[in-house]
N, C-alpha and C positions, 0 to 999 in steps of 0.2 A: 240119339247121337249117331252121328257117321265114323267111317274110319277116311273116304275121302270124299273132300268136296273138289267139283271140273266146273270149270267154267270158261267160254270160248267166243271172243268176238262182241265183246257186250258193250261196242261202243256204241253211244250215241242212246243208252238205256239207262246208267246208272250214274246220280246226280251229289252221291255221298259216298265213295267209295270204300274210306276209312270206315265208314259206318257196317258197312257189308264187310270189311275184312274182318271188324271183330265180332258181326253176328256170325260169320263164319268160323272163329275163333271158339266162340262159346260152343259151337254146334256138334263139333268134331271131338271124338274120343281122345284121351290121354295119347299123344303119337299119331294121333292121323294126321292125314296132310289134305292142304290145299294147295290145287293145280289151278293158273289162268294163262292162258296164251290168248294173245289177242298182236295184231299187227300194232306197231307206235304208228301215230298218223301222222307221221311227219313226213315227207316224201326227198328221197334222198338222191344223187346222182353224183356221182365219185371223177366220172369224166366230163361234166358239162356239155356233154354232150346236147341237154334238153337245154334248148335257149330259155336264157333268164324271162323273155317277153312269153314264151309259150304259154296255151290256153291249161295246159296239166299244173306248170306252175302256178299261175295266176288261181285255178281251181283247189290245189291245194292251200293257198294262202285266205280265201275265200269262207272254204269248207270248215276249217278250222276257226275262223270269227265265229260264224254261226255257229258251232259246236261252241264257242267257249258261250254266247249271247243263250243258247239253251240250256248252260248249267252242265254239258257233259262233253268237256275239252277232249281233242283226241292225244294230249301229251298225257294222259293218262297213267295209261302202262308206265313209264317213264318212272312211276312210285310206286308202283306195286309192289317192288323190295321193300320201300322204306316201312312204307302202311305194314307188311306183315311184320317185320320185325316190330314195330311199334305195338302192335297187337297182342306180341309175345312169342311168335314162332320160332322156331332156332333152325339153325340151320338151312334158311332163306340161298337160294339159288336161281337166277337168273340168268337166260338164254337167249342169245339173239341171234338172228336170222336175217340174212339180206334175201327177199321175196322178190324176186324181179316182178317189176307190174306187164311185162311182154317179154314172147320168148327171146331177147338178143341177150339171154348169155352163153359161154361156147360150151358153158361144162352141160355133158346132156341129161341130166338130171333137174341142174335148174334150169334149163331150156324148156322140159315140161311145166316145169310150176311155173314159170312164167305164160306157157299157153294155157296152162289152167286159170292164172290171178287174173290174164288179158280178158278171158272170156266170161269169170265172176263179174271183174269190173263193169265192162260192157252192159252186160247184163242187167247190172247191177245200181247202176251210176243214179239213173231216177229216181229208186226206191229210196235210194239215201241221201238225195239232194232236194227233191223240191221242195219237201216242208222247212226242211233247213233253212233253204233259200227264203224261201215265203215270208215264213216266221224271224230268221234272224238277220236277212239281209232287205228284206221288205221288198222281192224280186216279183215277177208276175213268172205265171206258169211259161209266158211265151219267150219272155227274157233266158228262163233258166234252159229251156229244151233249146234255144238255137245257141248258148254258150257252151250247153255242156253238147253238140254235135261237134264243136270245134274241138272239146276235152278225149271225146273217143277217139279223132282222126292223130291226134298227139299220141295217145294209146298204143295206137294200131302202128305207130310208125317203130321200126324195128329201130330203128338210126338211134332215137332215146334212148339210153340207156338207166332207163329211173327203175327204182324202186321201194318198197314200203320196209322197215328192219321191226 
């Protein structure tokens, strides 16, 4: 048995969530605790600044089909309270965070996570789209790399002000 279980980012991995909060449940000593941070996938924007037609919207409404068509929705996090209480945990606390996805915010702390999240993303955007694509939108590899170069240049634009909570 543990005293605590961490777990970080496990979207697009786990397809029974509930099921994992109470093997995690069982797993853990009298009093230990389970930790999960993970971003909600919803992509947010407070000033609309991102036009409704932009390729970051349209890729977030996208990404999410495919995720719910693979059995591992990104509105996930979004339960993770309910599941643990359901499981039996007391004392359930949830946190949220506006992650800017590019540095335009002014405060300069999250101006860094936002050059941080810009530069994950970037990075990042491939590894986590194209089987997605493939698999739950029936895309070709060639469709997904010229849509998602339009998704970085949206990224990279400071002007958006989106981000992931």
């Amino acid at each position: 048995t543990f005293d605590l279980i961490f777990a970080r980012d496990l979207l697009f991995s786990i397809r029974d969530w509930p099921r994992l909060v109470s093997q995690a449940y069982a797993a853990l000593k009298p009093g230990g605790w389970l930790e999960f941070e993970s971003i909600y996938g919803v992509l947010g924007c407070d000033d609309d600044s991102l036009p409704g037609d932009a390729a970051f919207r349209q890729y977030d409404t996208l990404i999410r089909e495919a995720a719910v068509k693979n059995g591992t929705p990104l509105e996930a996090p979004g339960e993770y309270a309910r599941w643990m209480r359901e499981a039996g945990f007391e004392g359930v606390e949830q946190r949220v965070y506006k992650i800017p996805s590019n540095p335009w915010a002014r405060d300069k702390r999250l101006k860094m996570v936002g050059m941080f999240e810009m530069e994950n993303f970037l990075r990042g955007i491939e590894g986590m789209s194209f089987r997605l694509f493939e698999k739950g939108l029936g895309w070709s590899g060639m469709e997904t790399k010229v849509f998602l170069a339009s998704v970085k240049k949206d990224v990279r634009n400071l002007r958006y002000h989106m981000y992931y909570p």
